[in-house]
C-alpha positions as YAML, in Angstrom:
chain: A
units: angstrom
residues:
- id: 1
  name: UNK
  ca: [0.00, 0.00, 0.00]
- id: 2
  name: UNK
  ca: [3.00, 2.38, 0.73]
- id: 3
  name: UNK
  ca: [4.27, 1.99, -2.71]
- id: 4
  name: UNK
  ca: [0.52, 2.69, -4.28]
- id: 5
  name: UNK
  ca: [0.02, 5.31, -1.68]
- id: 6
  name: UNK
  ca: [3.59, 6.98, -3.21]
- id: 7
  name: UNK
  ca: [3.00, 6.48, -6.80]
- id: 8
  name: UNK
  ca: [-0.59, 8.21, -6.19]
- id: 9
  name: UNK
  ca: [1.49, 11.03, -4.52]
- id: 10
  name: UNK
  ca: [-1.06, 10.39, -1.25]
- id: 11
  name: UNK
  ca: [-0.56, 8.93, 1.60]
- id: 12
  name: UNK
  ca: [-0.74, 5.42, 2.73]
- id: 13
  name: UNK
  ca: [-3.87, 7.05, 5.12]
- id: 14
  name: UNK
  ca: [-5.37, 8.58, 2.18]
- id: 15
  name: UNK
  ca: [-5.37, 5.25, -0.10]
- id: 16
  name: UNK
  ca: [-7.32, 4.12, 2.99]
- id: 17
  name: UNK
  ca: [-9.75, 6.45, 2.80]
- id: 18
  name: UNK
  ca: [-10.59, 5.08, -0.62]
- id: 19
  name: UNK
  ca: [-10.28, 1.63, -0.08]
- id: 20
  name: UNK
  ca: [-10.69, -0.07, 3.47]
- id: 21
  name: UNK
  ca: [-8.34, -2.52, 2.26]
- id: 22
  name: UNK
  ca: [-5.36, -4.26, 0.38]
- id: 23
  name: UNK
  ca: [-8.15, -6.57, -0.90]
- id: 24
  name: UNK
  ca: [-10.38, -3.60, -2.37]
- id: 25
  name: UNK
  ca: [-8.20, -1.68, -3.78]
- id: 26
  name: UNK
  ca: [-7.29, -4.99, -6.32]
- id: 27
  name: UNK
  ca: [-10.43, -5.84, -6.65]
- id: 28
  name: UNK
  ca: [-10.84, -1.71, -7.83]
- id: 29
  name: UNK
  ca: [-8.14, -2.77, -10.16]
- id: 30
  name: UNK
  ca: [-9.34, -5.50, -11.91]
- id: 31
  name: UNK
  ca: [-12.96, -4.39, -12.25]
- id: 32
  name: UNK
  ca: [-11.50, -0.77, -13.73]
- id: 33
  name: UNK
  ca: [-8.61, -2.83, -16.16]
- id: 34
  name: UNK
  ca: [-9.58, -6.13, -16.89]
- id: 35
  name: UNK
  ca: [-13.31, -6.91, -16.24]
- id: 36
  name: UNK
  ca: [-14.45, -5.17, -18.85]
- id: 37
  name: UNK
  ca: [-13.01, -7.21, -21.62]
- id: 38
  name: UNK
  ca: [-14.39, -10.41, -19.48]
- id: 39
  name: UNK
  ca: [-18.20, -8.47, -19.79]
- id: 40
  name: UNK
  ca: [-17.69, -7.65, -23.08]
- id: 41
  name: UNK
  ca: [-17.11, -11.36, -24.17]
- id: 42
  name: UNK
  ca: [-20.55, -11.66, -22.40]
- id: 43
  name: UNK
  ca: [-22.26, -9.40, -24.48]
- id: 44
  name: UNK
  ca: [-20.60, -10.42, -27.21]
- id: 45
  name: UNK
  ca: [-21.78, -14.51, -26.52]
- id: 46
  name: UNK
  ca: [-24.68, -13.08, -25.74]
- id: 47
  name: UNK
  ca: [-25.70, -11.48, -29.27]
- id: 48
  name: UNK
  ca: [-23.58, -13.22, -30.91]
- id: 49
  name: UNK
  ca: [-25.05, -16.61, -31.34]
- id: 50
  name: UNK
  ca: [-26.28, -15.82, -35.56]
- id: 51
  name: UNK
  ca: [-22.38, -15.40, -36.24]
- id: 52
  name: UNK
  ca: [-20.25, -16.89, -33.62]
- id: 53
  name: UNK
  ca: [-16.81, -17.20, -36.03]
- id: 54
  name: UNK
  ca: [-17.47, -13.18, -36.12]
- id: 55
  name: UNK
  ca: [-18.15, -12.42, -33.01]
- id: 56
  name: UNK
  ca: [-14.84, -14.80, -31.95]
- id: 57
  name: UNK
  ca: [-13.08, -12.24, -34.42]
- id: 58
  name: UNK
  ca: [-14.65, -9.61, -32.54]
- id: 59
  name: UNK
  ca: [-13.40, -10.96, -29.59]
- id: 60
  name: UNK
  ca: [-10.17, -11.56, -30.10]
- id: 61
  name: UNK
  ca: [-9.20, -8.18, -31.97]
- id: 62
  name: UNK
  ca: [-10.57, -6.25, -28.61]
- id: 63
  name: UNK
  ca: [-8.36, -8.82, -26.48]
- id: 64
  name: UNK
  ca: [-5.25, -8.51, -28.49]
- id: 65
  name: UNK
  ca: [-6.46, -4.29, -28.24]
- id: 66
  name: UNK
  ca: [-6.44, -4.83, -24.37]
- id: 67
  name: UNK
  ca: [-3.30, -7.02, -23.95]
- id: 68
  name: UNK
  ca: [-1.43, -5.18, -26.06]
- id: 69
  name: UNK
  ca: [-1.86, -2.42, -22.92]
- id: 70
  name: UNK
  ca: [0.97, -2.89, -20.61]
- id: 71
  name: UNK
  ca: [-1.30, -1.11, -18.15]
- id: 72
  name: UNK
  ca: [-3.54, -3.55, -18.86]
- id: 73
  name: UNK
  ca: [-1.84, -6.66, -18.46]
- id: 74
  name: UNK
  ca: [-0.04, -5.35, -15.53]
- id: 75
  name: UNK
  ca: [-2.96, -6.44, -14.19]
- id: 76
  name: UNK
  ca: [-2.92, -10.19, -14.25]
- id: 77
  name: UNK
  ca: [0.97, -9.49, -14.00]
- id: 78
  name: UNK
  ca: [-0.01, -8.58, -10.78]
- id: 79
  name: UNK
  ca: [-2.04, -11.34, -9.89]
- id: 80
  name: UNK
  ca: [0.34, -13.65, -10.92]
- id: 81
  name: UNK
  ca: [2.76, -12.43, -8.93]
- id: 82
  name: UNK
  ca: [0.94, -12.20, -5.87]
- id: 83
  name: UNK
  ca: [-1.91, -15.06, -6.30]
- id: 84
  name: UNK
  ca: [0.88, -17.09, -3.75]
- id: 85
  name: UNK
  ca: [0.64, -14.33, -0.72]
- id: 86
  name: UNK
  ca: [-2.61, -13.42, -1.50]
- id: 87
  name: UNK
  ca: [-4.75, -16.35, -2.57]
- id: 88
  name: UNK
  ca: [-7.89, -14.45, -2.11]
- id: 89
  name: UNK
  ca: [-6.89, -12.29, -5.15]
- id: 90
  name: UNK
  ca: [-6.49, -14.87, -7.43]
- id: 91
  name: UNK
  ca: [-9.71, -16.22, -6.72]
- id: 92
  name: UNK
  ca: [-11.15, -13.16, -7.14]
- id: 93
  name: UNK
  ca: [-9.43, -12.99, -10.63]
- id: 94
  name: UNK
  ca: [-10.70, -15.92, -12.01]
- id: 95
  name: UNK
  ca: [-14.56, -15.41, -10.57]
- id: 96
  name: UNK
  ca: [-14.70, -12.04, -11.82]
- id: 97
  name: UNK
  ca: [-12.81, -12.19, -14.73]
- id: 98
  name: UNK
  ca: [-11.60, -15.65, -16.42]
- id: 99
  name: UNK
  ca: [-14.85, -17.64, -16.23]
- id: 100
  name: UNK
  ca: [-16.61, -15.15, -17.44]
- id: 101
  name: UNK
  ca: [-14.63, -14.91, -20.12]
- id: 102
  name: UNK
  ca: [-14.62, -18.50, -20.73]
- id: 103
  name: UNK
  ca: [-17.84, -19.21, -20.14]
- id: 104
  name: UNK
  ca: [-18.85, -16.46, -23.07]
- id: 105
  name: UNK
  ca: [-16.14, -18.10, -25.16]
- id: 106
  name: UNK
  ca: [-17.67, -21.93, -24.42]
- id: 107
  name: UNK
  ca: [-21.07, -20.61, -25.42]
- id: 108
  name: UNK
  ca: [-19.94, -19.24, -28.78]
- id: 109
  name: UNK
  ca: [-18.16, -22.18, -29.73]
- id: 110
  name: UNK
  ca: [-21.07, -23.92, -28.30]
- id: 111
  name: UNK
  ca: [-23.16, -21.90, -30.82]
- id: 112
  name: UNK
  ca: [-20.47, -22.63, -33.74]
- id: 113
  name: UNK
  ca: [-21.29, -26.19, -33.61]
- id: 114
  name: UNK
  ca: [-24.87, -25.96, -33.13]
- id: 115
  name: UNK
  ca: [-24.93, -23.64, -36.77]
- id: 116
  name: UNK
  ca: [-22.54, -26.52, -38.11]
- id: 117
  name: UNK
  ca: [-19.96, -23.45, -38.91]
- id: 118
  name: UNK
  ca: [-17.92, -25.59, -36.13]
- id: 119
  name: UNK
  ca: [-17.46, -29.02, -36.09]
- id: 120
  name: UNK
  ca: [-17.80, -30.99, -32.89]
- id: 121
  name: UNK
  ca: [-14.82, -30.61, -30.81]
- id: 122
  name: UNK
  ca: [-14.19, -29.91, -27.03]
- id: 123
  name: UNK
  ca: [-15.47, -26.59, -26.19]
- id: 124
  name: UNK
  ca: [-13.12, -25.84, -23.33]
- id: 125
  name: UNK
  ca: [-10.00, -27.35, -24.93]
- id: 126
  name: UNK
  ca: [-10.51, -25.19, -27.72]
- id: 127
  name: UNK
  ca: [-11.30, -21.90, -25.59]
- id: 128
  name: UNK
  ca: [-8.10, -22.91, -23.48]
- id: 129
  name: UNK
  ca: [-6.47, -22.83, -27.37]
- id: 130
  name: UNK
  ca: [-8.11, -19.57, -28.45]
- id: 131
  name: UNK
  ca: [-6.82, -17.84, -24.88]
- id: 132
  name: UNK
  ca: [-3.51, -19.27, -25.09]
- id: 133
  name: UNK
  ca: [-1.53, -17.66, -27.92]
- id: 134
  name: UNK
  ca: [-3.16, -13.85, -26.78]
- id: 135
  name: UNK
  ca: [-1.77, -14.46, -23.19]
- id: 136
  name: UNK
  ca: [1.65, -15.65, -24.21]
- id: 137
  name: UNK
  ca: [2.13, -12.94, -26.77]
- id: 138
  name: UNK
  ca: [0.98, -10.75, -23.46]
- id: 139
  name: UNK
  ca: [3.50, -12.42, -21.86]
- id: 140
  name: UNK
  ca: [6.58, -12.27, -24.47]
- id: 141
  name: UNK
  ca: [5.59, -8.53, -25.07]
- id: 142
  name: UNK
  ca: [5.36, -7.06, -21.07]
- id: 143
  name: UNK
  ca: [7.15, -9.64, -19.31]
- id: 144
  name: UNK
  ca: [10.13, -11.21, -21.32]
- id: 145
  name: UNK
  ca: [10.42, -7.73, -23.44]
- id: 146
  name: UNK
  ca: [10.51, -9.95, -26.79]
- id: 147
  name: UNK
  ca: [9.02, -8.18, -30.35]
- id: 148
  name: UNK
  ca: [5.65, -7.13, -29.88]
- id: 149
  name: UNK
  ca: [3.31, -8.43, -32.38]
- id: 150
  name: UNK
  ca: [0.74, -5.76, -30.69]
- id: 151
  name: UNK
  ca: [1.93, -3.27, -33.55]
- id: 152
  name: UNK
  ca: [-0.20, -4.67, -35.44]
- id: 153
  name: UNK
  ca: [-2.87, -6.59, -33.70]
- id: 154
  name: UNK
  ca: [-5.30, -6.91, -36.55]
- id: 155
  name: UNK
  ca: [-2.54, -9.61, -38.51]
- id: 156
  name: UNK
  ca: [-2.04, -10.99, -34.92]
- id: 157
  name: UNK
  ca: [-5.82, -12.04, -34.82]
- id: 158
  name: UNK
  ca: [-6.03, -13.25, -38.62]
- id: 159
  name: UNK
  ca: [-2.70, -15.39, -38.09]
- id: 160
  name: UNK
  ca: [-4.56, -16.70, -34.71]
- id: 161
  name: UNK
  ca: [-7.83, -17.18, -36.66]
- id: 162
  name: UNK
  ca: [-6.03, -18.78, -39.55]
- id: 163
  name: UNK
  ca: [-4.44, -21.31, -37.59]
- id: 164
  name: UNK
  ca: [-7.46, -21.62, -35.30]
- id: 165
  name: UNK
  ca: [-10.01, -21.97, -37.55]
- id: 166
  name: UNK
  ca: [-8.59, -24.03, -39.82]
- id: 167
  name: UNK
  ca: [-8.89, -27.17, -37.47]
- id: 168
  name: UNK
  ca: [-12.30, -25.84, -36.56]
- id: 169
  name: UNK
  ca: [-14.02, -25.28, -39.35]
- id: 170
  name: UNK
  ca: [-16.72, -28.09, -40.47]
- id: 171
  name: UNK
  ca: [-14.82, -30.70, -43.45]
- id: 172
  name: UNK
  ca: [-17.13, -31.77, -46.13]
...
């Protein structure tokens, strides 16, 4: 808190006056950063359901959008980090944030295969497959400092889609 309280240019009373604790103040975090994108996959499931490949695209471009943030993804940089001391915080995470956002993702691939523009394949191995590649490239970007392909996140998400989609699609 000293080190929030100190980057805020307040002090560690004042962040307190805010937040009665270490525990709201991340959950403040994550609902202002990275929640969002998790409720907009929900929408997006949601009304998406007549074109579920499109709204996947959809998807994906605002994720890449998002990750592409470092002040973003210092967000589940964060939890990461501190999901050991402060287990509470990780839990919170993953209510609030990544089952949402899976869930949403199940349902449109869910929908896919119902429309037959899908074929039938496991719906959480292949949202675990969609998720992957965006959070590494997260990853190689913010944490290991590698080339970003955030530059240019709209090839990102067609070489994703391309790859993706290509063992997804229905064969005749």
């Amino acid at each position: 808190m000293e080190d929030i309280a100190k980057a805020a240019g307040l002090s560690k009373a004042a962040i307190y006056l805010y937040f009665p604790s270490k525990m709201a103040l991340l959950e403040a975090l994550i609902e202002a950063k990275v929640a969002p994108l998790a409720n907009q996959a929900q929408s997006l499931a949601a009304a998406g359901a007549a074109d579920p490949l499109m709204a996947l695209r959809m998807l994906a471009t605002a994720a890449a959008y998002r990750a592409g943030d470092a002040k973003v993804f210092a967000v589940p940089r964060l939890v990461i980090g501190i999901s050991g001391r402060f287990p509470e915080i990780a839990d919170y995470y993953r209510t609030n944030v990544v089952e949402k956002a899976r869930a949403a993702l199940e349902a449109l691939i869910d929908a896919g295969k119902a429309k037959g523009v899908i074929r039938d394949i496991d719906s959480k191995a292949v949202t675990r497959a969609f998720i992957g590649p965006l959070f590494f490239e997260a990853m190689w970007t913010h944490v290991l400092r590698g080339e970003s392909a955030f530059a240019d996140p709209h090839t990102l998400i067609e070489q994703h889609f391309d790859i993706l989609l290509n063992g997804l699609e229905q064969r005749a």
